[in-house]
N, C-alpha and C positions, 0 to 999 in steps of 0.2 A: 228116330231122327229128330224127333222133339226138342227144340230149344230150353234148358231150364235153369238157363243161366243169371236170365231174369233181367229187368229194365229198370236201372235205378232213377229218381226221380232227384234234381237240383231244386232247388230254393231259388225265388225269386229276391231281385234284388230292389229296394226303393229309392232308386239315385234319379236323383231330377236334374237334366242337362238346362234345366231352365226354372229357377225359383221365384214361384210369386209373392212378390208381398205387399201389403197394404197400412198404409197409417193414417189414423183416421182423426180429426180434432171437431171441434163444432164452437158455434158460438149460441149463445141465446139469447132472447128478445124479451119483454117485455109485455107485459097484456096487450093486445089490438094493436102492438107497434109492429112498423119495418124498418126502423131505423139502426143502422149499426154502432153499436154504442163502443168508445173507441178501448174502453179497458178490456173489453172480449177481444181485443186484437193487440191486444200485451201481457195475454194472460200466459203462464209459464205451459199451459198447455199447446198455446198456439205457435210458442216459441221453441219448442219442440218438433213441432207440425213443421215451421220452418228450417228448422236444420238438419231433419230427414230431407226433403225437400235438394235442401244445397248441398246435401254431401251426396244424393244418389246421382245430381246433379253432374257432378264432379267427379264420380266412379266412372272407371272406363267398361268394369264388368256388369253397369245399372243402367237402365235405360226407364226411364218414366212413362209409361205407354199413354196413359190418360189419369187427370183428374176429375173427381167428381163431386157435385154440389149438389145436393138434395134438402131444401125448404121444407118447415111442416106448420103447421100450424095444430096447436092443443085440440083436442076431441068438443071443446064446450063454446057454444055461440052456435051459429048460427050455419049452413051449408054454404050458404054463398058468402057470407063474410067469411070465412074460413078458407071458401077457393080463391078468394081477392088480396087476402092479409097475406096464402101461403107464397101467391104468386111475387106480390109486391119484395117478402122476404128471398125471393131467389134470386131475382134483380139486386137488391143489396147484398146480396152477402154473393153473386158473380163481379159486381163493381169492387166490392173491398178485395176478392181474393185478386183481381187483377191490377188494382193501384197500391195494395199493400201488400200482402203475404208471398205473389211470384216474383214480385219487385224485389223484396228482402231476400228472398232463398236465388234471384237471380235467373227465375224459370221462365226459358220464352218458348215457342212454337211449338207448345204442347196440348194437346186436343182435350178443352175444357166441357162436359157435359153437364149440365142443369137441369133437374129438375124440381117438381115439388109432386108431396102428399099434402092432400089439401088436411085432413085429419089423421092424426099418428094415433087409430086405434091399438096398433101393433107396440107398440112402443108403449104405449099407455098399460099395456097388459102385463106384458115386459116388469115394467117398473111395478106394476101395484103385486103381481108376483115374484117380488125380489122383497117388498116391504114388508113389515110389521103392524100393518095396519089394521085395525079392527074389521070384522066382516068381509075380508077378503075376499077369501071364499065366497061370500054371497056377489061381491062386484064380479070375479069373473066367472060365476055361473047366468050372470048374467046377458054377459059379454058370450056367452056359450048360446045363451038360448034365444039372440037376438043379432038379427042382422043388420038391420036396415040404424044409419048411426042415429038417427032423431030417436029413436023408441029407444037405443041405450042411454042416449043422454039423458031423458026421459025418467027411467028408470034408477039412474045411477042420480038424479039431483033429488030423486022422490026421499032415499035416503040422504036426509038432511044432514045430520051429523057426521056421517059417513065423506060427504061433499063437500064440509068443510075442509076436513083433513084430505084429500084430494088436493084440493085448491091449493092448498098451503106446500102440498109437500110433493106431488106429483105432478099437477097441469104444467107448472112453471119448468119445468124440464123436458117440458113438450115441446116449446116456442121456442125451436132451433133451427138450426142449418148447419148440417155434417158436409164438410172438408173431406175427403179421401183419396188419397194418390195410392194408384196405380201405378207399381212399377215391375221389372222383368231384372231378376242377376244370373248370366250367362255365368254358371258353374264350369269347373273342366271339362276341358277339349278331351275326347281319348288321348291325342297326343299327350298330352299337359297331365295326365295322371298315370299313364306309363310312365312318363319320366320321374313323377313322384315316385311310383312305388320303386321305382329302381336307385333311387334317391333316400328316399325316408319314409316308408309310410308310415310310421310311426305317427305322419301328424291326420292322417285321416281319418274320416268316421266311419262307422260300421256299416253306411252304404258304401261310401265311395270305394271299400273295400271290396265288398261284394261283389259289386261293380267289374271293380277293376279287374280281379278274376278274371272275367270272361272275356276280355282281351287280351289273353294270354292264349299262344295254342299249346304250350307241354302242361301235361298235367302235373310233373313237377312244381312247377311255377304257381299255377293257379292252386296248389295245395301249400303253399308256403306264404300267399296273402287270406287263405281260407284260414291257417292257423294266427296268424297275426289277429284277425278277425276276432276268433274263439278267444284268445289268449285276454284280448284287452277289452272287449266287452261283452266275455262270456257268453255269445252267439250261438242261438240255437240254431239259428238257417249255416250260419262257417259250418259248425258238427257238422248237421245233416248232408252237405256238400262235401264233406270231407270224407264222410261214408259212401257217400254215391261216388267218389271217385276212387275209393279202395274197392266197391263192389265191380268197378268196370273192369278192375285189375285182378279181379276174380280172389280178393284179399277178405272173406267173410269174418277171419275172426278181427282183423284191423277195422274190419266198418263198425263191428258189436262195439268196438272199446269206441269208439265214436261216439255212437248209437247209446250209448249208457251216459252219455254226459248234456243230453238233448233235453230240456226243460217243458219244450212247447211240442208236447207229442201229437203234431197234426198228421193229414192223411201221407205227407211225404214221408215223417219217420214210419209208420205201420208200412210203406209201400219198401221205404227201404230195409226194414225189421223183415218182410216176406223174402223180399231177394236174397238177404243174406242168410236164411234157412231154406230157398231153395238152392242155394249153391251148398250147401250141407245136404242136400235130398232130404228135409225133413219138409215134406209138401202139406202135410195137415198142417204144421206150425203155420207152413205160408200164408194158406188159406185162411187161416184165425186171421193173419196181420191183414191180408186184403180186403178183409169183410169189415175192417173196423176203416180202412181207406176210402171206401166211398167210391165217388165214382172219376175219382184220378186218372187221368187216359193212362197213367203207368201201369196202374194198379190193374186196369181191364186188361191190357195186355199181358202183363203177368197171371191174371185168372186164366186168360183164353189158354197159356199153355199149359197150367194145372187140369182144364177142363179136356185136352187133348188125351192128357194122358190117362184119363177115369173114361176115354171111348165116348165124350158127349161131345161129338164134334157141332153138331149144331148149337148148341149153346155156344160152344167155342168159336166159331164161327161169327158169330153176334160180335162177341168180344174183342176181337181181333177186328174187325170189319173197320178197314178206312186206316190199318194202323203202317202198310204197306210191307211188314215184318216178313219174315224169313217163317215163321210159324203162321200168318195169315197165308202164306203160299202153301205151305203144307197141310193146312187144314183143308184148304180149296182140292188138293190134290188127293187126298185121299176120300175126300168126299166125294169125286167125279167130275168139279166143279173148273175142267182143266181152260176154259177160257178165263176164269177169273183167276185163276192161277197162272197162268201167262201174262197177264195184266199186272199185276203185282209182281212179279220176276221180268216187265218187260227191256228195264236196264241194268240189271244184275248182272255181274262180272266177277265177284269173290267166289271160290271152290264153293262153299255150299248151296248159296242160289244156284249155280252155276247145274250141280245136282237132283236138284232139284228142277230144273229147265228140262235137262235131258232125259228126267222120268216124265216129262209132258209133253215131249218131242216123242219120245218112244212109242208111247200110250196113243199118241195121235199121229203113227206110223212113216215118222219121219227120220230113221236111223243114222243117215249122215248128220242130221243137226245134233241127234243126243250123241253121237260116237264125239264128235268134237268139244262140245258141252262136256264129256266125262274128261279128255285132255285135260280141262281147265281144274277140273271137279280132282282131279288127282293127286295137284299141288298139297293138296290138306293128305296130312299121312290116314287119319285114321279114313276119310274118306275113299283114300285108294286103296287101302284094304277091301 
């Protein structure tokens, strides 16, 4: 009475009902200044800053959650001039973003957060690891084997020629203040993409496809945006669901021709490569595919009934365990195990749970509940045999 029809596994989808995104601009300062110098607030950078800004503004699907300001002051001078310069820099460049930049883009009663780094070691690493600079390597083995910033400064000005080129080409891109908005775009509603796909989904992407799918209850339907899917960006997750929905249909050579067009052979295709040769009884094949699947709650499922039928119910057991299956009550049952077997069939109503009830009812000498239980259990032909 062993199930081995097998559990096909679907593909997750990556649709975000809620997209974040960030633009970020900066301005920079000058050695030991905090003053905001008025061409960093007409620089084509900034003016870009600003018309994200006024057009996320102005989107009904964008909402701006927060901006943020972050002051640094360059890794060279001093700790505490360097805590005084970054702070003074955060104060100017919150004054300028609030009389210039939210003024221009037209942005009010949006929650402005300020901080500072008083020294941008990170950023300093950052950049001397992006350049061409001689001894690189040696500045950030330094920066590796030293923590405390005095003893890198230390080390990093001991290399004199080295410090030059720093100064010239690195510090001065330290002495900033990053601009960054926060905003949130409310992607489709379910509604609003039902009605695409019944509409056009032509214009969708390979998630909102995905997606979309699983809003749909005939599997008709959700195999008809699954090939849309496959068709227009070659989708190895569309195949793989497009197989797991011919394997549910008990259609094994329709999932193979699937299944062969699958690029990205993860534990879902091996899980759905096993179903579709246990539905052919080729169970060693299975077993190859599930052992290459991992530890896929599909996958264990489908082991636990290959394990049933080789008589290792205990192993099977394991496997099965928590999966609430029609084979997790069978194994319980012929192991003896008939309270957990009743736990697991305790709202079962289909012919073969159903069957399975009344071998647990029988066994724990309760004839009127299995006589009735078999009533149900009859409905399925081969069962009332």
């Amino acid at each position: 009475l062993v199930k081995t029809e097998g559990v096909p596994a679907f593909e997750d989808d990556d649709y975000q009902k809620v997209i974040r995104e960030q633009k970020e601009s900066q301005i920079l300062y000058t050695i030991n200044q905090s003053n905001v110098r008025s061409k960093e607030l007409k620089s084509a950078q900034m003016k870009e800053f600003e018309q994200f800004l006024k057009e996320a503004q102005e989107n009904e699907r964008k909402t701006i959650v927060s901006n943020d300001i972050i002051a640094y002051a360059s890794p060279d001078g001093s700790m505490n001039l360097n805590n005084r310069l970054s702070e003074k820099r955060a104060k100017s460049a919150e004054t300028a973003f609030v009389k210039t930049i939210s003024k221009k883009a037209k942005v009010k009663n949006i929650p402005l957060n300020v901080s500072q780094i008083s020294e941008d070691w990170e950023g300093f690493q950052e950049l001397v690891q992006a350049s061409d600079i001689p001894d690189k390597d040696l500045i950030l083995r330094v920066l590796s084997m030293y923590s405390d910033p005095a003893v890198r400064e230390r080390e990093i000005k001991n290399m004199s020629a080295v410090f030059k080129t720093l100064a010239d080409e690195v510090l001065p891109a330290l002495r900033r203040a990053r601009f960054i908005a926060n905003v949130e775009y409310k992607n489709w509603t379910d509604e609003e993409l039902t009605q695409i796909i019944n509409q056009n989904m032509d214009q969708l992407d390979e998630e909102a496809l995905l997606y979309g799918a699983t809003l749909f209850d005939k599997n008709e339907a959700k195999a008809e945006i699954y090939k849309a899917a496959a068709k227009k960006y070659n989708s190895s997750r569309a195949y793989n669901n497009l197989a797991a929905l011919s394997l549910k249909a008990k259609k094994a050579d329709e999932a193979k021709g699937y299944l062969a067009k699958v690029s990205d052979k993860n534990a879902i295709y091996y899980n759905n490569m096993a179903v579709a040769a246990m539905q052919e009884g080729n169970y060693d094949a299975a077993a190859e595919y599930l052992a290459k699947a991992g530890n896929l709650a599909q996958a264990k499922e489908n082991m636990g009934a290959l394990l049933i039928l080789k008589g290792d119910y205990k192993s099977a057991a394991t496997a099965l365990a928590g999966t609430k299956s029609y084979n997790e009550a069978l194994v319980n049952v012929v192991t003896g195990n008939l309270d957990k077997a009743s736990a697991v069939l305790a709202n079962a109503k289909c012919p073969c749970k159903s069957y399975l009830k009344a071998i647990v009812a029988a066994r724990k000498g309760d004839n009127t509940a299995a006589k009735q239980l078999l009533e149900v259990a009859k409905k399925d032909e081969e069962l009332a045999k």
